[in-house]
C-alpha positions as CSV (number, residue, x, y, z in Angstrom):
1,X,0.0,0.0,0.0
2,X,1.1,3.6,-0.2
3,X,2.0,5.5,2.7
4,X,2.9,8.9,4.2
5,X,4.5,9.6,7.0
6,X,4.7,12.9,9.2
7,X,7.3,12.6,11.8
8,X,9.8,15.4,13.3
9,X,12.3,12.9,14.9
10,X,14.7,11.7,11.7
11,X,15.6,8.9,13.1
12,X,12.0,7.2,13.9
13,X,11.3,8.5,10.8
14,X,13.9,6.6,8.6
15,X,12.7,4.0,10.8
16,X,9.3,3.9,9.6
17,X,10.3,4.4,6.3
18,X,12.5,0.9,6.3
19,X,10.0,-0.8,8.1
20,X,7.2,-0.4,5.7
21,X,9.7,-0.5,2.6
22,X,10.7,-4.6,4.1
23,X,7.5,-5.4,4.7
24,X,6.5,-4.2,0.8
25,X,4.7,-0.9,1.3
26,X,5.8,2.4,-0.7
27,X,6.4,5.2,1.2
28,X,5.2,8.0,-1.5
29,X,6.2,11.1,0.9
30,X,7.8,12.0,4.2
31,X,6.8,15.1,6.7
32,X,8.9,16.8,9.1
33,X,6.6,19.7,9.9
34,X,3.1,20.4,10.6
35,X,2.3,22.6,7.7
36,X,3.6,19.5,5.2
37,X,1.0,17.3,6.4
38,X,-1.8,18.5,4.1
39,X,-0.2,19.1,1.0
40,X,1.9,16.3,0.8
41,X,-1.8,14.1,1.6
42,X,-3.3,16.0,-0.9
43,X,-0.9,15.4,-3.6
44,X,-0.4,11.7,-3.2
45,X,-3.9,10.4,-1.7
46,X,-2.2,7.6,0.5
47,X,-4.2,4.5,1.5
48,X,-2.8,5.4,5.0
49,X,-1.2,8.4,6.3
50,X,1.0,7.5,9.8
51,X,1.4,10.7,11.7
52,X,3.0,12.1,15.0
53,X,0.7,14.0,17.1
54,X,2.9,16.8,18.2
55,X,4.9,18.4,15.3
56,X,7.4,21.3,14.5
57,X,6.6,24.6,14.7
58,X,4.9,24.0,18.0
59,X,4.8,20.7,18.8
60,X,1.4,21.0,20.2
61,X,-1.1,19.0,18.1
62,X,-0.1,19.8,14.7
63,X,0.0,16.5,13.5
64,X,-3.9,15.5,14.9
65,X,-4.6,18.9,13.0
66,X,-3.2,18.3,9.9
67,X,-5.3,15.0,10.0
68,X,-8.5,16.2,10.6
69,X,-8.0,18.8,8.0
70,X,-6.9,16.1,5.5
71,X,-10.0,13.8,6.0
72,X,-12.2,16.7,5.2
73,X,-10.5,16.9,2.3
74,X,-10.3,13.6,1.6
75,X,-13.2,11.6,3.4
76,X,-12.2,8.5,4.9
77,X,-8.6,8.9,4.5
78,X,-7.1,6.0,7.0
79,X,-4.8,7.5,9.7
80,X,-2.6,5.9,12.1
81,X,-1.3,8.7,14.5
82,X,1.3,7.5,17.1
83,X,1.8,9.4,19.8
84,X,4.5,9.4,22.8
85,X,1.8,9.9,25.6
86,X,-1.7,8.7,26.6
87,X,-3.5,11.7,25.4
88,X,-7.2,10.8,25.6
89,X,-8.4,13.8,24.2
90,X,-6.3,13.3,20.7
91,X,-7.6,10.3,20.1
92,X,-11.1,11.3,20.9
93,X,-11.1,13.9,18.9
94,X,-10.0,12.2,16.5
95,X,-12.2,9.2,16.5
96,X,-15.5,11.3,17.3
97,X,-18.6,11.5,14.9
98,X,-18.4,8.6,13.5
99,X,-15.4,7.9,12.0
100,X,-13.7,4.8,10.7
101,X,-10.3,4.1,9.0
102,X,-8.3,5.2,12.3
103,X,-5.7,4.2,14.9
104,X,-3.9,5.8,17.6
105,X,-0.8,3.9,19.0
106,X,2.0,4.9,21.6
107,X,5.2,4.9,19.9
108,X,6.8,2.4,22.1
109,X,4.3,-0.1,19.9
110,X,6.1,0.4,16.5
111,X,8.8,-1.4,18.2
112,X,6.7,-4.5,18.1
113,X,6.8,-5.0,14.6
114,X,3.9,-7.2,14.1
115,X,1.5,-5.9,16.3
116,X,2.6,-2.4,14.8
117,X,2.1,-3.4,11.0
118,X,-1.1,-5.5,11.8
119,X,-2.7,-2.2,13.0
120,X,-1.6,-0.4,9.9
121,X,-3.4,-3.0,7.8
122,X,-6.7,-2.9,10.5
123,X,-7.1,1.0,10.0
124,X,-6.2,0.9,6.3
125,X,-8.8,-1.4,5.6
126,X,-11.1,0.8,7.6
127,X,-11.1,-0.4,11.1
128,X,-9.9,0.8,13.9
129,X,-6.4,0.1,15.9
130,X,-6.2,1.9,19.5
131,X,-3.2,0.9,21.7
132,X,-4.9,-0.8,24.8
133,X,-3.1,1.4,27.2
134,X,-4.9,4.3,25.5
135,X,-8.2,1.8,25.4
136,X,-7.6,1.3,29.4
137,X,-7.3,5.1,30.1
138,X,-10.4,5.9,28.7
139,X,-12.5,3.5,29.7
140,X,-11.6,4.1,33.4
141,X,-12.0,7.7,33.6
142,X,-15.0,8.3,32.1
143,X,-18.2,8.7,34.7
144,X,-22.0,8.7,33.9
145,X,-21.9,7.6,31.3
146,X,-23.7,5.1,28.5
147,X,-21.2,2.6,29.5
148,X,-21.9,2.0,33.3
149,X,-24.9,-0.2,31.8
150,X,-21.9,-3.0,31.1
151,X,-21.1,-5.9,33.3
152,X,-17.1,-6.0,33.7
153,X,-16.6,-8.7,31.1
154,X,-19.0,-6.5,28.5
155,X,-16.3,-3.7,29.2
156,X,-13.2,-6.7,28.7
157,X,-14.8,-7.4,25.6
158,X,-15.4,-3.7,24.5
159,X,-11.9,-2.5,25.3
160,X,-10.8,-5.9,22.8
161,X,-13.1,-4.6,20.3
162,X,-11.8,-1.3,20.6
163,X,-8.0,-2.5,20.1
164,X,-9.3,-3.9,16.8
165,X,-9.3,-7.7,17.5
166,X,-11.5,-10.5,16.5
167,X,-13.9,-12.8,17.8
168,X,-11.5,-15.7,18.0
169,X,-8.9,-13.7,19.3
170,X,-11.0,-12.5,21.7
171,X,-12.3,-15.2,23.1
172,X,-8.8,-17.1,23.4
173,X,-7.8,-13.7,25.3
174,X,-10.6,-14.5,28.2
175,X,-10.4,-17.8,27.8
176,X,-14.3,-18.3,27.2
177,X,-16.4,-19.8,23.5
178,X,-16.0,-17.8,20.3
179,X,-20.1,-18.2,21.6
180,X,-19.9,-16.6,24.5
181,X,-18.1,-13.3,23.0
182,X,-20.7,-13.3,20.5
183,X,-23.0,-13.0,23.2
184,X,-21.5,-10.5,25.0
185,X,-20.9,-8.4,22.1
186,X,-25.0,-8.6,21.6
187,X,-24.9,-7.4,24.8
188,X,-23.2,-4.2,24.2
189,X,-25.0,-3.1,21.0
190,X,-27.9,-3.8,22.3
191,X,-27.0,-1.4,26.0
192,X,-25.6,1.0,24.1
193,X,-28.6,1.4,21.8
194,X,-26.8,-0.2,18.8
195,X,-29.5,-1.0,16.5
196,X,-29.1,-3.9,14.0
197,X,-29.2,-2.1,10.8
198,X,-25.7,-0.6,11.6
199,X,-24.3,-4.3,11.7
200,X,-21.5,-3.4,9.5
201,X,-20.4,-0.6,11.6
202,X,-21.7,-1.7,15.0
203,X,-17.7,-2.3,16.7
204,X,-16.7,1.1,15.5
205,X,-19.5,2.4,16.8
206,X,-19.6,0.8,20.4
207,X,-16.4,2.8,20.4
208,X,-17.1,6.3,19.9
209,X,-19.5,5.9,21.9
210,X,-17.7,5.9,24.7
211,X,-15.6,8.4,23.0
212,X,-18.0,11.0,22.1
213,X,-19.1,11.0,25.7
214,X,-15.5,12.3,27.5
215,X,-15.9,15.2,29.6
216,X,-15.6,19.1,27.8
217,X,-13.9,21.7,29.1
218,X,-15.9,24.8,29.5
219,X,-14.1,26.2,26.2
220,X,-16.3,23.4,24.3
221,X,-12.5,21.4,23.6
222,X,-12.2,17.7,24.6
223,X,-10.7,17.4,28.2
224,X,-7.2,15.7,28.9
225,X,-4.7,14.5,31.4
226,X,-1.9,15.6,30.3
């Protein structure tokens, strides 16, 4: 598949770059700075763009903007962002309204190769890939909310559909029948209001809906720890 990538850090960078090149992707551009994100998306339409969070010139959040800006432009654009912190307001931000096609992974996860590129082929095939340290984070801080309808094995399975795994994985993770996830998973559509004509979509969904419910802060921006 083609990529681009948007990291400041050279070396991580040239990393990325020789990673995806052995395991027979095409990087079509790198980005070392914030404003390069966008043009360099819109001229080469990647099937995945893989982007730092916090880029040059202020190394705030200039990578999370240049995505959201880019899948305006380009709807459904799969993006991968890696970050070096649990920020849970990034990736809600990110993953709020509905979308699909997205990850968000700590950086310390590229360094497990296979883990790292099966999430790259999860999000670029539309699903979604969120690091279950980021998963965990969230799911513990939020209160009141949609989710405190779910049993503690409903909110296992939840935070394993939410790191982008599948049925069989997920029921050799709690040790239970490929049966008995099914039936959990039931159970979570049907608590959070899931209705079955999103089928396609439901897993995605289950998500952001925890996700669209983290706190605000009173100037109307997601909330964050850090």
């Amino acid at each position: 598949m083609h990529v681009v990538i948007a990291e400041d850090h050279a070396l991580l960078r040239e990393g990325l770059v020789l990673l995806l090149s052995s395991a027979g992707h095409e990087v079509v551009a790198v980005a070392g700075s914030g404003p390069e994100v966008v043009p360099a998306l819109l001229e080469h339409r990647p099937d995945i763009a893989v982007l730092d969070v916090r880029m040059p010139p202020g190394f705030r959040d200039e990578g999370l903007r240049a995505a959201l800006a880019a899948r305006e432009e380009i709807p459904g654009l799969p993006v991968l962002v890696l970050s070096q912190y649990v920020e849970e307001s990034y990736a809600a931000e990110l993953l709020g309204g509905g979308a699909k096609g997205v990850g968000y992974l700590l950086k310390d996860r590229v360094g497990r190769v296979d883990e790292f590129l099966d999430a790259l082929d999860r999000v670029a095939a539309g699903g979604t890939a969120l690091d279950p340290e980021v998963v965990a984070e969230l799911l513990t801080r939020r209160r009141d909310s949609p989710l405190d309808s779910l049993t503690p094995r409903e909110r296992e399975v939840l935070k394993l559909m939410a790191e982008g795994h599948d049925n069989t994985t997920m029921a050799a993770a709690l040790v239970v029948t490929e049966r008995a996830v099914s039936k959990h998973i039931g159970n979570v559509f049907l608590k959070l209001g899931l209705p079955p004509s999103d089928s396609g979509h439901r897993r995605v969904q289950a998500v952001l809906t925890y996700l669209n419910n983290v706190p605000r802060r009173p100037d109307g921006n997601l909330s964050g720890h850090r």
